[in-house]
N, C-alpha and C positions, 0 to 999 in steps of 0.2 A: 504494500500500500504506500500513496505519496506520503510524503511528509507535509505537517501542515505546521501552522504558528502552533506552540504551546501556549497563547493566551486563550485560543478557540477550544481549547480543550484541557481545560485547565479542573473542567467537571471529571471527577474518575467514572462515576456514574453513568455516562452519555451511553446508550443503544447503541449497537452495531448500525444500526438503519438509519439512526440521527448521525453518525460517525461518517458514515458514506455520504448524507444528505450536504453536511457542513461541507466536507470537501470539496464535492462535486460545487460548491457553491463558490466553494476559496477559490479552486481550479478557475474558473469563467471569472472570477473577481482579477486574480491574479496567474495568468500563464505563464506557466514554465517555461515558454518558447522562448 
């Protein structure tokens, strides 16, 4: 899986499906391109 900010995920708590959701969100926010 990407790496994303540890401030996005600074919840231990977060779902796997909220986990992909954020990313997929950072990804379009911020490309790795």
């Amino acid at each position: 899986m990407p790496k994303a900010h540890p401030a996005l995920f600074s919840h231990s708590e977060l779902k796997p499906l909220s986990w992909e959701i954020i990313t997929i969100n950072f990804l379009k926010i911020h490309p790795s391109n």
